[in-house]
N, C-alpha and C positions, 0 to 999 in steps of 0.2 A: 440262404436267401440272398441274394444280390440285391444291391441299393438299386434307383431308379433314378434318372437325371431329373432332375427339376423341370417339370411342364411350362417352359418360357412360353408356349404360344396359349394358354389357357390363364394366366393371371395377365391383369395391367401393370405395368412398370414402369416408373418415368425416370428417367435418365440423367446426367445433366447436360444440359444442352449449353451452359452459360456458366463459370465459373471465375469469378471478380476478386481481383488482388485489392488487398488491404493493409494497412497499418498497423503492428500492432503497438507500436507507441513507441518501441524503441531503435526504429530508424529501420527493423527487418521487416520484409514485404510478407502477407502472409496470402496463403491460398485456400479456396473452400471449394469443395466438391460436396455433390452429397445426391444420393438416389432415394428414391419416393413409391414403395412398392403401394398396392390397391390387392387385400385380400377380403374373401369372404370366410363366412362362418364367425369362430369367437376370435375378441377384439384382445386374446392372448398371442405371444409370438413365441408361444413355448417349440414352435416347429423348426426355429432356426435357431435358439440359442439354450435350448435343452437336448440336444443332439450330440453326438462324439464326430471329431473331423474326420474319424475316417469313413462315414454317413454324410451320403449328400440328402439336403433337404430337400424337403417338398412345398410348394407352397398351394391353400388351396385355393382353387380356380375361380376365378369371375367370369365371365364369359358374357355376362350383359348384368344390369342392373334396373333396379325400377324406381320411378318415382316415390319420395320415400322412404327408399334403403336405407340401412346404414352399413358400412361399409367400416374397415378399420384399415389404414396408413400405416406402413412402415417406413420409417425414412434413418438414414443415416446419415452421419456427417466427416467428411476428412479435411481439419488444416495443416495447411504445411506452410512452413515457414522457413525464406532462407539462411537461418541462423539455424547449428549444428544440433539433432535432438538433445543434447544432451544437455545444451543451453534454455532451450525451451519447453523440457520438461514441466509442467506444474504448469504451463501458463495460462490466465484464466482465459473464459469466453463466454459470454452470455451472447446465446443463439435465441433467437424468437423468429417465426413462420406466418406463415400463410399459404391457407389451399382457397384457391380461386375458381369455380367453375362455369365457362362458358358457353351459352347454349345455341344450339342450330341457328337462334335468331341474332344472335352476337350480344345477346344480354350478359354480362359480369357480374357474378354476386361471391362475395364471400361467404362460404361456405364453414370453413376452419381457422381460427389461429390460436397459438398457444406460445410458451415461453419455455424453452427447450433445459436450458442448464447454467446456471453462472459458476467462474469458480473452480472449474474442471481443468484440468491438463487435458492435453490434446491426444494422449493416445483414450484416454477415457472415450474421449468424441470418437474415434479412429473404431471402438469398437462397442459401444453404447446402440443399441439403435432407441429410437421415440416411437410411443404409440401415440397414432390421430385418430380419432372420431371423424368420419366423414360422411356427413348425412345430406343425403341428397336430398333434395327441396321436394316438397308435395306437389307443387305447382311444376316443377319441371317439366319443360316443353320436352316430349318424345322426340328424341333422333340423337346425332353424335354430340356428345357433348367434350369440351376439351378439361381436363383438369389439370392447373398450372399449379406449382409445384415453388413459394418462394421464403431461402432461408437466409439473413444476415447476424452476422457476428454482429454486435457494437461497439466490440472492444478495439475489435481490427479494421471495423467495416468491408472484409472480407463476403461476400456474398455470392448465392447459384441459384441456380433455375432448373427447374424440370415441367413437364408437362405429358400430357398423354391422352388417347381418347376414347372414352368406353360408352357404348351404347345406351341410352336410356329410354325407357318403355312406361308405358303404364300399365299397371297391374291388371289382368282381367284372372278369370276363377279359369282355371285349363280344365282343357278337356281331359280324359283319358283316364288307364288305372298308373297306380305307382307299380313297378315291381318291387316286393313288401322283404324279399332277400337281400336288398340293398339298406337299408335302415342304418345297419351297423358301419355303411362307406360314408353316409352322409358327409361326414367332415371333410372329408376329402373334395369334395364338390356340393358345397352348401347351398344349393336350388332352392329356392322358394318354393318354385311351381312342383317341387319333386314332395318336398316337406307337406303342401296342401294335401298334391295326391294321397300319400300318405296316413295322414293324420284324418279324410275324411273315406279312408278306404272302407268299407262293408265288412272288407276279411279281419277287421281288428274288434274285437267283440270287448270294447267296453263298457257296455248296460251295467253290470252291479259293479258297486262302492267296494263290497266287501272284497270281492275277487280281483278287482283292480290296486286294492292296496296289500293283496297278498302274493299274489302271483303275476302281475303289469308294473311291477315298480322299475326296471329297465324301460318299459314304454312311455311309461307317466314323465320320467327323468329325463327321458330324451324331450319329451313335448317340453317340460317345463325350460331348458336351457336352449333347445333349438331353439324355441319362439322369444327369447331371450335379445339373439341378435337379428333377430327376422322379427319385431313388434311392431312393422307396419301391416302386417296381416292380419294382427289382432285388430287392430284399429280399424282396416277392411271390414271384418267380421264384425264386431259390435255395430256399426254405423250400417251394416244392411243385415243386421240379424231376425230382422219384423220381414223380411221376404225373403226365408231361409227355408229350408223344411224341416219336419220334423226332428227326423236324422240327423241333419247337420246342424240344429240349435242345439240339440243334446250336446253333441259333440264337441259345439262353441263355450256350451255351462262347462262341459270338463276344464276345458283349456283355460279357462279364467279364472278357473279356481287354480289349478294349480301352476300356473305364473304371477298368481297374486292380484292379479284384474279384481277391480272394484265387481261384486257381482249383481244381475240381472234384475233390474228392481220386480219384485211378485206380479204387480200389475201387468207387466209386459209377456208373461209366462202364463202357461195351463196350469191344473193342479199337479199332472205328472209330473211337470219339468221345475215346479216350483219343490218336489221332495226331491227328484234329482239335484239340484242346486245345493238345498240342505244337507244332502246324504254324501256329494263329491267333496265340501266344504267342509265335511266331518273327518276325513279321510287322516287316518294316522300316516302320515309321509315321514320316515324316520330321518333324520341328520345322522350320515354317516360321519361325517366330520365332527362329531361331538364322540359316535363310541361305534362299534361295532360289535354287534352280537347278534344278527342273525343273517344266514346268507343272502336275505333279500337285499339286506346292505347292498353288498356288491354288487347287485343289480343296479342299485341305485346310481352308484360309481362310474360300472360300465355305460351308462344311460347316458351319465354325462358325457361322459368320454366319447360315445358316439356323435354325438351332438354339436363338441367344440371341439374335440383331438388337444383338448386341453391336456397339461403336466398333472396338474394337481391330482385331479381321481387317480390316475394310474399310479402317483406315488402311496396316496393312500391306502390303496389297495394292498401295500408293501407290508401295513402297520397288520394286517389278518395272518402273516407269516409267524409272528409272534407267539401264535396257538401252538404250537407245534407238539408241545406235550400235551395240552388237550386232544389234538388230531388223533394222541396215540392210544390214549382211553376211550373215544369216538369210536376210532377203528374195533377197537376189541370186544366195545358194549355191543356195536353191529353185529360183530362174527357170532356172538353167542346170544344173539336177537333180544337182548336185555334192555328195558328200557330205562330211563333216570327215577330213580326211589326216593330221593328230595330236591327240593329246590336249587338247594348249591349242585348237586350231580347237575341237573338238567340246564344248568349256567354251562357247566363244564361239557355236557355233553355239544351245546350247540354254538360252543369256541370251537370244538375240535370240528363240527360242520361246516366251523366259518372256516378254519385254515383248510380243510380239504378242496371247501370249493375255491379257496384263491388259489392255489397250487394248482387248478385244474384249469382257471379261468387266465393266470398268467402264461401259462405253457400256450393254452391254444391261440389265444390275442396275441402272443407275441410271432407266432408265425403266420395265423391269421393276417395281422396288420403291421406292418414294416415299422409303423410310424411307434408302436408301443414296444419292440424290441429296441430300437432306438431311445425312446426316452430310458429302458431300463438298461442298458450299455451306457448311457451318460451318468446314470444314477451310482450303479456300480461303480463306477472310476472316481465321479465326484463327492458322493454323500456319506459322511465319512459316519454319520450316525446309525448308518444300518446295521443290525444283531445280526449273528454270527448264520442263525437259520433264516435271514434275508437275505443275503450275502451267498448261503451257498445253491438256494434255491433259484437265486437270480443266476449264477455263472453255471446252474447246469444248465439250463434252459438255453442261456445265450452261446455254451459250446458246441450246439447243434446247429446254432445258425449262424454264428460267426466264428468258426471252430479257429482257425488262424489267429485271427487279430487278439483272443478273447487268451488266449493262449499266451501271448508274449504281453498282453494287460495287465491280466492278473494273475497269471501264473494257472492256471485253471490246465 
């Protein structure tokens, strides 16, 4: 599989446009540069700094945004100074920002600021990037709005600028269907209007609790962390849920139950939709991240993952490789159609369930999706904690698709 150049004309990116020499007290000039990316989806940047350098990243797309949003900043910072690195190795810097947004009518409001790092050496800065929260105003006027972009040192008073313009809209309910085979790209292009279609599509048969928490835990996972960085939709949906229909109230009880939303006082509900309430709010949703032991786990995993193209679950999913000698009892109780005769068997039989399906589900996500063969080529090289049957089932998987590189890696 071949890397993909990074989509520059689908994300916002602010540049710098202004870069101000400063002091840094011992008579050497210093210099600040620094860039201000604007991504959608989750407010993780595991897509650029959990990656191996010979994978170019991806970053995911914006392409307009709504009053509302929230949005997450990446910014980095480079000082130089004309004294030798080797002299100003260590030197401190306490950085603090501001993101500024100005709208069609030339109103200015701060939007974001925060307090970057004191204390650091400068190659720290050189290759550190900061995550920003940037949430754009409810009230936002529609049309181009400028987002200015400003960081100063205080130590140096070294300071830069950036800016950039992304469209702003207000939210209305789209028309149309989702295509329901895209679910698992979400991250990759974090749409609002795509995530609605979705989520209120017909073709997704969530009516019972039971079947939802047994066999929907990939789809429940994805609604719970999509609508995570998209929870101005939720906000949408409560506030016009009294002229909803049927369909789509149900549909709005799920989603509040399981992102945690305060839920739907009785009064405002039928009798039907007041046991749906109770019956969605009962739902056993397992924490994979506390154990795993049944393959729905890693549905749960994969859900997230879809949803933010987050690190975390994919590494997770590492710790199901673990099974390996269960896997091998699983297999054998299968072949001879044998089922588990106590308790402990039946613990054992559906470890080796769990390791089968992740061997099955890392193989095909990693060619499936560029971005999860990537995270496990960074993981390989760098996570020195991986057992010996995560390690080997990571570097087959990865000599098929980086047969070269994976070769002179790790020897594979």
């Amino acid at each position: 599989m071949k890397t993909t150049a990074m989509p520059v004309l689908f994300f916002a990116m602010l540049f710098t446009v202004a870069a101000c020499k400063g002091d840094s007290g011992d008579g050497n000039a210093c210099r600040m540069q620094t860039t201000f990316t604007l991504v959608g989806g989750s407010s993780e940047l595991d897509f650029a700094t959990k990656v191996p350098p010979v994978c170019t990243a991806y970053v995911p797309r914006v392409t307009k945004a709504y009053a509302g949003q929230t949005l997450t900043g990446w910014a980095t910072f480079i000082l130089t100074s004309d004294s030798p690195p080797s002299e100003r190795g260590g030197t401190p810097v306490d950085i603090s920002f501001t993101v500024d947004t100005i709208s069609p009518d030339g109103v200015a409001k701060t939007i974001a600021s925060d307090h970057f790092g004191e204390n650091v050496g400068y190659d720290a800065i050189n290759t550190v990037p900061c995550k920003i929260s940037v949430a754009i105003p409810q009230d936002a006027t529609p049309g181009v709005h400028t987002f200015r972009f400003h960081a100063i040192d205080a130590v140096s008073g070294a300071s830069a600028d950036a800016e950039t313009t992304l469209n702003v809209f207000a939210w209305n309910y789209p028309a149309g269907s989702a295509d329901m085979g895209k679910m698992d790209e979400y991250f990759r292009d974090p749409d609002p209007d795509f995530l609605h279609r979705y989520t209120f599509s017909r073709d997704l048969d969530l009516d019972s609790p039971d079947d939802i928490s047994q066999n929907k835990l990939c789809i429940v996972s994805f609604f719970r962390h999509a609508y995570l960085s998209q929870s101005f939709l939720l906000c949408r949906y409560r506030a016009d849920f009294k002229i909803r229909n049927a369909f789509e109230r149900k549909r709005i009880l799920l989603l509040f139950a399981v992102t945690g939303c305060d839920p739907v006082p009785d009064g405002e509900l039928d009798r039907g939709e007041i046991a749906y309430q109770n019956a969605v709010r009962a739902m056993d949703l397992r924490d994979p991240y506390q154990s795993i032991d049944l393959p729905g786990d890693l549905d749960v995993l994969w859900g997230e993952f879809f949803a933010t193209g987050g690190y975390k679950p994919v590494r997770r999913i590492l710790d199901a490789l673990n099974y390996r000698k269960e896997g091998e009892i699983t297999k054998k109780m299968l072949r001879k159609n044998r089922a588990p005769q106590s308790e402990s068997e039946s613990v054992v039989f559906w470890h080796g369930s769990v390791y089968q399906s992740a061997v099955w589900s890392v193989t095909f996500n990693s060619v499936q999706h560029e971005l999860v063969a990537q995270y496990y080529f960074w993981t390989l090289i760098n996570d020195s904690s991986l057992g010996d049957d995560q390690r080997e089932t990571i570097a087959t998987v990865l000599c098929k698709i980086f047969p070269d590189y994976v070769k002179v890696t790790v020897g594979r």
